[in-house]
C-alpha positions in Angstrom: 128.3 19.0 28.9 129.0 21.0 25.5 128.6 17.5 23.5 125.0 16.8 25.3 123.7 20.4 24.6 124.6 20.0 20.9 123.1 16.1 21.0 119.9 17.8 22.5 119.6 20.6 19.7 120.1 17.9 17.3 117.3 16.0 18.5 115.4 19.1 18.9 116.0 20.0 14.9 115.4 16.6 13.8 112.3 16.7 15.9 110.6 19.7 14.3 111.3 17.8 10.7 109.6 14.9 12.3 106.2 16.5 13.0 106.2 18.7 10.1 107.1 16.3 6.9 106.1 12.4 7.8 108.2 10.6 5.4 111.5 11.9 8.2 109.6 9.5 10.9 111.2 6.3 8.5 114.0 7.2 6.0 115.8 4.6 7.0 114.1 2.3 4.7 115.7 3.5 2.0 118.7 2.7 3.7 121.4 4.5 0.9 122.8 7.3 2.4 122.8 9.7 -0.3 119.5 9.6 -0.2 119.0 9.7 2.8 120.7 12.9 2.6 118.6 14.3 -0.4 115.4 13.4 1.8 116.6 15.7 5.0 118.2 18.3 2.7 115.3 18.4 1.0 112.7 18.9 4.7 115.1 21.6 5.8 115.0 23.9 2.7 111.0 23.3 2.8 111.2 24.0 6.1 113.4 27.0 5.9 110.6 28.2 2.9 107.4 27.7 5.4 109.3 29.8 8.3 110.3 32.2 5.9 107.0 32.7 4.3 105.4 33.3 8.0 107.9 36.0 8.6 106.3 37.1 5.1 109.9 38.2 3.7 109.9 36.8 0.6 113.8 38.0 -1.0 115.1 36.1 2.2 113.9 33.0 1.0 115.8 33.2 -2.1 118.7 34.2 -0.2 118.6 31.8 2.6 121.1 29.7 1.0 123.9 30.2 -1.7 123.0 31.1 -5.2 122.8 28.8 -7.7 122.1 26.1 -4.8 124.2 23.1 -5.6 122.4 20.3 -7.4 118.9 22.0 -6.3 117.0 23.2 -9.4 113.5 22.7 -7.9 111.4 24.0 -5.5 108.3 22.3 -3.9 105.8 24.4 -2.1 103.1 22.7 0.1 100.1 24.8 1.6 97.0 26.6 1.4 96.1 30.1 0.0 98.3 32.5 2.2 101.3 29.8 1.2 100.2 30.2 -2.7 100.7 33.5 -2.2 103.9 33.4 -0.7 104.3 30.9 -3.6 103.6 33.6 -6.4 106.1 36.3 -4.6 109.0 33.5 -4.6 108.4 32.4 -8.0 108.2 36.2 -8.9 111.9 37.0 -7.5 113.2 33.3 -8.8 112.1 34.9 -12.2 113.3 38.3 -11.4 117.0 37.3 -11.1 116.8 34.5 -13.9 117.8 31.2 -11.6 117.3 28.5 -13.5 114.9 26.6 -10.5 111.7 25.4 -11.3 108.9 26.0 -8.9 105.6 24.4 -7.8 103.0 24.4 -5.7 101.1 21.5 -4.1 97.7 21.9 -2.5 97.5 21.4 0.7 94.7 23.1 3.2 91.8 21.4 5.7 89.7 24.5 4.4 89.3 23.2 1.0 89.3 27.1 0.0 91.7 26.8 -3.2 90.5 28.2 -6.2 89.8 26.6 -9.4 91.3 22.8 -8.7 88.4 20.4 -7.6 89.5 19.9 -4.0 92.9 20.1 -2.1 94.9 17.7 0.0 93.7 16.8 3.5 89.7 17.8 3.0 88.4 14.1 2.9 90.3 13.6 6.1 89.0 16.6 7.8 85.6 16.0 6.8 85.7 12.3 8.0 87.1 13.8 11.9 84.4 16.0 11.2 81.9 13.7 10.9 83.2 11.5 14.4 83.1 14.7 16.0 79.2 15.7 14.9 78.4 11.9 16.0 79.8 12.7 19.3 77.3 15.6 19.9 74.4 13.8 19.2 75.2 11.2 21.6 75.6 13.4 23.7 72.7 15.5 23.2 70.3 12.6 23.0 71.4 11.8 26.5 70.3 14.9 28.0 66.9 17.0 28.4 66.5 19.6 25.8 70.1 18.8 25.0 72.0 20.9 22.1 74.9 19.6 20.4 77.2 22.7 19.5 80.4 21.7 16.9 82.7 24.4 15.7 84.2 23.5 12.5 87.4 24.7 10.4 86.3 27.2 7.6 87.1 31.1 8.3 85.6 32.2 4.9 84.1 29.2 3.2 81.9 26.3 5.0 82.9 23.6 3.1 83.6 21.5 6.0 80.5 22.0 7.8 78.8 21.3 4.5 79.9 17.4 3.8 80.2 16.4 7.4 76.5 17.7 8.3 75.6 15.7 4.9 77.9 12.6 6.1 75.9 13.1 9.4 72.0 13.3 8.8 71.8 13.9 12.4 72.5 17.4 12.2 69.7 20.3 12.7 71.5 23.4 11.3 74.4 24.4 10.0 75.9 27.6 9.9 78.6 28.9 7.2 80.1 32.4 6.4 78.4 32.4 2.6 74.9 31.9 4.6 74.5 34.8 6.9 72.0 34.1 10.1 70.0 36.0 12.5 69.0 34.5 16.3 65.8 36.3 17.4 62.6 36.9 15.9 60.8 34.8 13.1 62.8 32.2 11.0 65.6 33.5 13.2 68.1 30.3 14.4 66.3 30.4 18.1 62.8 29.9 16.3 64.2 27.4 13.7 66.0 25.1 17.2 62.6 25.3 18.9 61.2 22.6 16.5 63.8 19.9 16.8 64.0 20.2 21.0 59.8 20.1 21.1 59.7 17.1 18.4 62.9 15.4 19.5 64.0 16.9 22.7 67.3 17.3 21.5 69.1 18.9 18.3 72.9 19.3 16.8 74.3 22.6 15.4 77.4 23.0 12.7 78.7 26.3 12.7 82.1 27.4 10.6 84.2 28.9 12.6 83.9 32.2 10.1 80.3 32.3 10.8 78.4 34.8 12.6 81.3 37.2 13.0 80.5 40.1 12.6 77.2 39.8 15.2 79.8 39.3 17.9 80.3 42.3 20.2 83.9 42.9 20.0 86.1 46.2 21.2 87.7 48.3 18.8 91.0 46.5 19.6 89.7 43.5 19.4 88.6 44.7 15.7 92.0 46.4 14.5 93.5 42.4 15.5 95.2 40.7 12.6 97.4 37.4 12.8 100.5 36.6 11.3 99.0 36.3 7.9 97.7 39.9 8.1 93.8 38.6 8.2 91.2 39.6 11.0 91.6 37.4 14.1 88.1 35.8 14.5 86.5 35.2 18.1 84.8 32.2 19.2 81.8 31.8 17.5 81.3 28.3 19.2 81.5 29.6 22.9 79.3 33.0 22.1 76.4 30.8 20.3 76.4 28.6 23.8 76.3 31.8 25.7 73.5 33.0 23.5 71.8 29.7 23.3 71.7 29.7 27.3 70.3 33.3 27.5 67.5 32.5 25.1 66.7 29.0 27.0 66.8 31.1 30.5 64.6 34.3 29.0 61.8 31.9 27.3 61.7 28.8 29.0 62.4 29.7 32.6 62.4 26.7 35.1 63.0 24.2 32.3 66.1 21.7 31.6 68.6 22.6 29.4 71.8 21.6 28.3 74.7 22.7 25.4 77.5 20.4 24.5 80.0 22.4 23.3 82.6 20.8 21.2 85.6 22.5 19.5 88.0 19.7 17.4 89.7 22.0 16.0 93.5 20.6 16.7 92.5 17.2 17.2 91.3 17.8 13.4 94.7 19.3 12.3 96.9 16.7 13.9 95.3 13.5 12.4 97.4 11.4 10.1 95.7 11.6 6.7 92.9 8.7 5.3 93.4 6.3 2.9 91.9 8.5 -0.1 94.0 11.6 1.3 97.0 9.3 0.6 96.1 8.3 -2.3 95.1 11.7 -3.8 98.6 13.1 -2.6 100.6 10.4 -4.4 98.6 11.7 -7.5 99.5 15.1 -6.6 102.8 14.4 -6.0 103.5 12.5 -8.9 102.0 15.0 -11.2 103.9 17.8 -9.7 107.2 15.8 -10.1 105.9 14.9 -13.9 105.6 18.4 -14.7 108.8 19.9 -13.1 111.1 17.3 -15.0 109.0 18.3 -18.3 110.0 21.7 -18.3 107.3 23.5 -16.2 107.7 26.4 -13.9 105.3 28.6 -11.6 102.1 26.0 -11.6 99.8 24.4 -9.2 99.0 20.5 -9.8 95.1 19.5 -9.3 92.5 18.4 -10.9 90.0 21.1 -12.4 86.6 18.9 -13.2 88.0 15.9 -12.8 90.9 16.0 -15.5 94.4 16.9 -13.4 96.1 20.1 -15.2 98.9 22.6 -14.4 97.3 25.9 -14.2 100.0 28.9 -13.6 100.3 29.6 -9.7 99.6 33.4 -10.4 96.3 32.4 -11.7 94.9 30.0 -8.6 96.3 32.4 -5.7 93.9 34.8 -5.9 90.9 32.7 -6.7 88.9 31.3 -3.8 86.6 28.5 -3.6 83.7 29.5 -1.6 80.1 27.4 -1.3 77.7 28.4 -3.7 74.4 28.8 -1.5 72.0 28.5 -4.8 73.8 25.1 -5.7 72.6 21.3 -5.2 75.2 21.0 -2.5 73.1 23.8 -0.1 70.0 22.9 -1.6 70.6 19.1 -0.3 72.0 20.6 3.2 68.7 22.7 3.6 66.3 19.5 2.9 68.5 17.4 5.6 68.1 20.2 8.0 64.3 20.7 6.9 
């Protein structure tokens, strides 16, 4: 009985690896097992790092294994903007107590919400689930009277999802971001502005970032003092209170008429998606550059390309910075005359 509980744990370990770093679902093709051995060694540390940096104690990740660690000299940090952070506080101690390890970070976030690189890891995927999804509604809506296709996107501060996917799309009406703010009632509000599309069409599709519109949602003063792991504000469903809203409005100024809103929330299904052919490719670059860059004698940068030439810009620099849509650029300016 003591043997199969440790056989289970085993498989249990090996299974978090598994979902969390892709290349553990095949190592066997390499078949040598040293490095075999240098893949999982190298999973668990990065795995140790990412449970470390959620428990946001950042001497503890230094410490979580001996110092100097044998034949480990380099350090490879995947993740978005709170992992950059981490990233900057790791790098900060490494320097602090002069260990010779080199450290990088790899971009890596669905949000696209990095600063200064062109794009990070993952986005092309997103936007192309994205895009399925926002098809989805429209069939959907088109089938019904007065139908409304609601899609909740990923973005909590920048729309840069919603953006491509409604451009990808054509079919969608409006599209709702946190750099845009919106009103619902009275003229050129968004109940005005959905009007047109149900009396022309009979049907219409909304975007909306899951950022946007929160700070019109009634919430207590608990609900307002909430903050996840990561120490930010924990946003409410802006998805399910625009179909409360949208159902009001329908009920109050169109009494006794047919009406109908599809509400669709990806949000996981987005997350858990294996990445698209240009995501793969675009990692490989990333990867390779970050690799290039550690055995050249760099330390404490981000690898990415800034306007289309890759660089290594210093990790303290890129943390802070955040890429957010820029409502007065060609970008919006297309968005707007899609949506008309």
């Amino acid at each position: 009985m003591m043997q199969e509980a440790y056989r289970k744990d085993g498989e249990r370990v090996f299974g978090i690896l598994q979902s969390r770093f892709a290349i553990v679902k095949g190592p066997a093709r390499f078949w040598d097992k040293h490095v075999l051995h240098d893949i999982m060694f190298a999973c668990i540390i990065m795995h140790n790092m990412i449970v470390e940096d959620e428990c946001d104690d950042y001497e503890n990740v230094v410490d979580s294994n001996p110092t100097p660690i044998p034949n480990v000299d380099m350090v490879y940090i995947i993740g978005g903007d709170d992992t950059m952070r981490g990233a900057v506080k790791i790098f900060d101690e490494i320097c602090h107590r002069k260990l010779y390890i080199a450290v990088t970070e790899i971009p890596k976030t669905v949000d696209n919400d990095i600063g200064i690189i062109d794009r990070s890891f993952r986005f092309q995927t997103v936007v192309e689930i994205a895009l399925q999804t926002i098809n989805a509604a429209h069939v959907e809506a088109e089938s019904a009277v007065n139908g409304i296709g609601l899609v909740k996107l990923m973005g909590r501060t920048t729309g840069h999802i919603a953006l491509h996917a409604t451009l990808s799309s054509r079919d969608v009406d409006c599209c709702l971001i946190p750099e845009n703010e919106f009103y619902l009632e009275g003229k050129g509000g968004l109940f005005e502005f959905l009007g047109q599309p149900l009396k022309e069409n009979g049907h219409a599709v909304v975007v909306v970032a899951e950022g946007a519109g929160q700070d019109m949602i009634p919430r207590s003063d608990a609900q307002k003092e909430d903050r996840d792991e990561s120490g930010n504000p924990v946003f409410l469903d802006v998805g399910g209170w625009l179909k409360s809203e949208l159902k009001q409005w329908w009920s109050r100024d169109h009494a006794g008429k047919l009406f109908t809103v599809k509400y669709i929330d990806p949000t996981y299904m987005i997350r858990a998606v294996p990445a698209n052919a240009m995501d793969n490719w675009y990692c490989t670059l990333l990867a390779y550059s970050a690799i290039h860059g550690v055995m050249a004698g760099y330390t404490g940068f981000v690898s990415g390309p800034t306007n289309g030439n890759y660089a290594y810009i210093p990790v303290g620099e890129v943390a802070p910075a955040m890429n957010v849509v820029n409502t007065r650029d060609h970008k919006w300016a297309w968005v707007r005359s899609v949506n008309n």
